[in-house]
N, C-alpha and C positions, 0 to 999 in steps of 0.2 A: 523431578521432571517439570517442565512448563509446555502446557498447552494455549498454542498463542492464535487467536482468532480474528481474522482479519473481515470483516463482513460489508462487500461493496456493491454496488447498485446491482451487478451485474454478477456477479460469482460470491460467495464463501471461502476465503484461502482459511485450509485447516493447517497449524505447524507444530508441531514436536519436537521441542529439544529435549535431549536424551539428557543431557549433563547442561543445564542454563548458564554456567558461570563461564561458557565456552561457546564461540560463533558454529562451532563444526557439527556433526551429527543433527541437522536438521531435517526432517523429514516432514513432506508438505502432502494436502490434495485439496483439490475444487472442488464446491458442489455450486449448484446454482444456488441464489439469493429468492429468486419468483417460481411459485409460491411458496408464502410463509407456510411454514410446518407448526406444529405441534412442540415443545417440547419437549415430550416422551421421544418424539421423530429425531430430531436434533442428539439427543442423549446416546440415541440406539448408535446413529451415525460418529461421533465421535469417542463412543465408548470402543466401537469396533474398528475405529481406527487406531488408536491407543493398542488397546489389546492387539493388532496382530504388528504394529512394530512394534511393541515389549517384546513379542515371541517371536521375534526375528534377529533380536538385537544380541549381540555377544553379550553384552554383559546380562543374565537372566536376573539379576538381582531387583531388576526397575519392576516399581508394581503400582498400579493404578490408586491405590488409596493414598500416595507418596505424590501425588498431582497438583500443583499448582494452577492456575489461569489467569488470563489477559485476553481484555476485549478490545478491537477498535470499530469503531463502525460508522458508518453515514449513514444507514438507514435506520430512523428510530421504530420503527415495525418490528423489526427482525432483534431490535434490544431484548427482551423480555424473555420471550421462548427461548432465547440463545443463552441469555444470562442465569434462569432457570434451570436449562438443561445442565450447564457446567455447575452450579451450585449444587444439584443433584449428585455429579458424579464424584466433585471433590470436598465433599460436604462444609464447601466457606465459599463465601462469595469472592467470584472472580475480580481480578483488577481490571476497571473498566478505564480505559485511555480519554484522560478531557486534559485543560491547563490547569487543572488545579493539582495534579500530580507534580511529585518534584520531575522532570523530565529532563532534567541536566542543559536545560537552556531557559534563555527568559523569553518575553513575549513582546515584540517590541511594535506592537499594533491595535488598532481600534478593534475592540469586542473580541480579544481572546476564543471567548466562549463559541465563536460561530467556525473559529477554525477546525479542518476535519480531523477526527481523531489521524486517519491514515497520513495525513500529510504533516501532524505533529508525531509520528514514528519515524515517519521519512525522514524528515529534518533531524533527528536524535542520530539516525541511522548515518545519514552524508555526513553532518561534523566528525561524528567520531572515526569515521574513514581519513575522511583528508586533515582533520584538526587544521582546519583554512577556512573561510567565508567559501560557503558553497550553494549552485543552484539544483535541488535536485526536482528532475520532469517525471512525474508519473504518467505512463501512457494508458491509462487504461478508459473506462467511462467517459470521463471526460479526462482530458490533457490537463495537469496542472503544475504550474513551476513553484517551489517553495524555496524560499529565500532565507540563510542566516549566516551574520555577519559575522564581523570580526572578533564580538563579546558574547558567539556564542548565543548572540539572541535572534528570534524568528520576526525578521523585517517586514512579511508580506510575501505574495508573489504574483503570477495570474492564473487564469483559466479559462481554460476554452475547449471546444467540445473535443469529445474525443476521437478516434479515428471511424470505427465502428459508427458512431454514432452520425460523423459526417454522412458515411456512405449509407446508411439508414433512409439520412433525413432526405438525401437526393433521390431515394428508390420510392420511400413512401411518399413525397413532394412532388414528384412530376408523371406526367402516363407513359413516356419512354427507358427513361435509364435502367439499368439492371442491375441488380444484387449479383456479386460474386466475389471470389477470395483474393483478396490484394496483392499484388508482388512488391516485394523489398529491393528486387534488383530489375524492374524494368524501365525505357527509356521516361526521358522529361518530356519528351516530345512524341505526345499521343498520337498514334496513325488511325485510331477507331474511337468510339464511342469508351469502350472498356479500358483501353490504357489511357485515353484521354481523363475520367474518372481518376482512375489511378494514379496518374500524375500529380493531378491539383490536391489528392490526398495527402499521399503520401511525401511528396516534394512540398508543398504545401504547408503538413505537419513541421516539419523538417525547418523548412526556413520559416517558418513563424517564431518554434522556439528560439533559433539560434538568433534572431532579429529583436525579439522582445527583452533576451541574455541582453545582448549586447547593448539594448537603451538600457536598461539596469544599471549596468555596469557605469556608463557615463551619467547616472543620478548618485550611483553611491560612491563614485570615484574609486573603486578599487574592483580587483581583480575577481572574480568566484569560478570555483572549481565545479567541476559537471557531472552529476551523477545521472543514469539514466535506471528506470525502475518501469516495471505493470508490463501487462501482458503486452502489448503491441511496442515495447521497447526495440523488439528483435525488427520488427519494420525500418526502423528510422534509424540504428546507430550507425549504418555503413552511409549518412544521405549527411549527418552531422560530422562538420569541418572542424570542428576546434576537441581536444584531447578531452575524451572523457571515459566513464568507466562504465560499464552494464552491469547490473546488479537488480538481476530475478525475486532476490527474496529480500529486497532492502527494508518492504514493510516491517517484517519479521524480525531481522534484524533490528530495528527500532524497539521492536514491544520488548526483544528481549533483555536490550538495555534500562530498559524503563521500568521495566520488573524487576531490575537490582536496584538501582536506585528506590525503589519503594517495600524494599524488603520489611521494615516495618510493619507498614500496610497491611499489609499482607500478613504477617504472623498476628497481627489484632483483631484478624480476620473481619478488615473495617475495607470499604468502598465507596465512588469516587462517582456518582450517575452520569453517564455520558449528558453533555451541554448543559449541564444544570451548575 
């Protein structure tokens, strides 16, 4: 089994693959990121997530000592306790996601080293979908496009805040606007305060990526395919005009490619420090 951990500004994606050498039987949960816990805390939590899908799953034969792991993460706080707690449970140190992993792309950019773990699984994740030059947008924290070409190497991309974070900055920025839950299907043209917000968001998010796609597109002279990924993907795919795919657990799907690929590694029970 692989327990593949996704650790972002704003949540903890927990993931369980039952059988890794296979995309299917994944099984996920969120915790928050703030505050950092304990180790022992972290352990308790992913041990009893482990344990009650073994004990749900058909097949009873999966057992916790039989656990592999993968880390990705942006926040180096949350490294230690988290990488701890899974050393604990699987008694070898987890794989930690940076470029110096073989990651089945190359690196076609200034300072490797600063790119996010999560958006070097992403990018593992969208090639091996389309096997084409692909942009894929994580919506989450912040909005980010990651780009790889046509050799299979990670060009660059942009960033820019994330949805959440826009409406944040406009509630905690000014002494009027309100905080409240966005809609995916309401009008461009705000008749209040609230859908006006909402518009410039979520229309906004919307045409920004499909706008900065497309200058890409005309510097690299060729075409990229559209993967869409993170929590606030479900907002924007119905606002985005050109063919693309939605894909909820594409992180995941990354680390878990990237853990065959370093099966090695992994059996010399040797590891990889996040940005180092």
């Amino acid at each position: 089994m692989l327990l593949a951990i996704d650790i972002g500004n704003s949540t903890i994606g927990i993931g369980l693959f039952l059988d890794p050498s296979k995309k299917k039987n994944l099984l996920t949960k969120k915790i928050c990121s703030h505050p950092v816990q304990a180790p022992e805390k972290y352990k308790k939590i992913f041990s009893e997530f482990v344990k009650t899908q073994i004990s749900s799953a058909k097949n009873s034969a999966h057992k916790i000592d039989a656990l592999d792991a993968i880390v990705s993460s942006v926040v180096p706080a949350l490294d230690q306790p988290v990488i701890k707690a899974l050393k604990n449970i699987c008694g070898k140190n987890p794989l930690i996601v940076s470029h110096k992993l073989d990651c089945g792309i190359s690196f076609d950019i200034l300072k490797p080293e600063t790119v996010g773990a999560d958006r070097i699984a992403n990018a593992v994740a969208g090639f091996d979908y389309f096997k084409k030059p692909v942009a894929v947008v994580d919506f989450g924290t912040a909005t980010t496009i990651t780009i790889v070409g046509k050799k299979q190497n990670l060009l660059g991309g942009a960033i820019l805040p994330g949805i959440e974070l826009m409406q944040k900055s406009l509630y905690s920025g000014t002494a009027r606007l309100p905080f409240f839950s966005l809609k995916s299907n309401a009008a461009a043209l705000g008749k209040n305060t609230e859908s006006s917000i909402n518009s410039g968001i979520i229309y906004g998010s919307a045409g920004a990526v499909e706008k900065i796609i497309k200058n890409m597109e005309k510097e690299l002279h060729f075409r990229l395919k559209l993967a869409l990924t993170g929590g606030h993907a479900g907002l924007i795919t119905g606002l985005i005009e050109r063919d693309h795919i939605v894909s909820p657990h594409l992180t995941f799907e990354g680390l878990r490619l990237i853990h065959i690929n370093n099966r090695t590694m992994v059996k010399q029970n040797k590891s990889v420090k996040y940005g180092k």
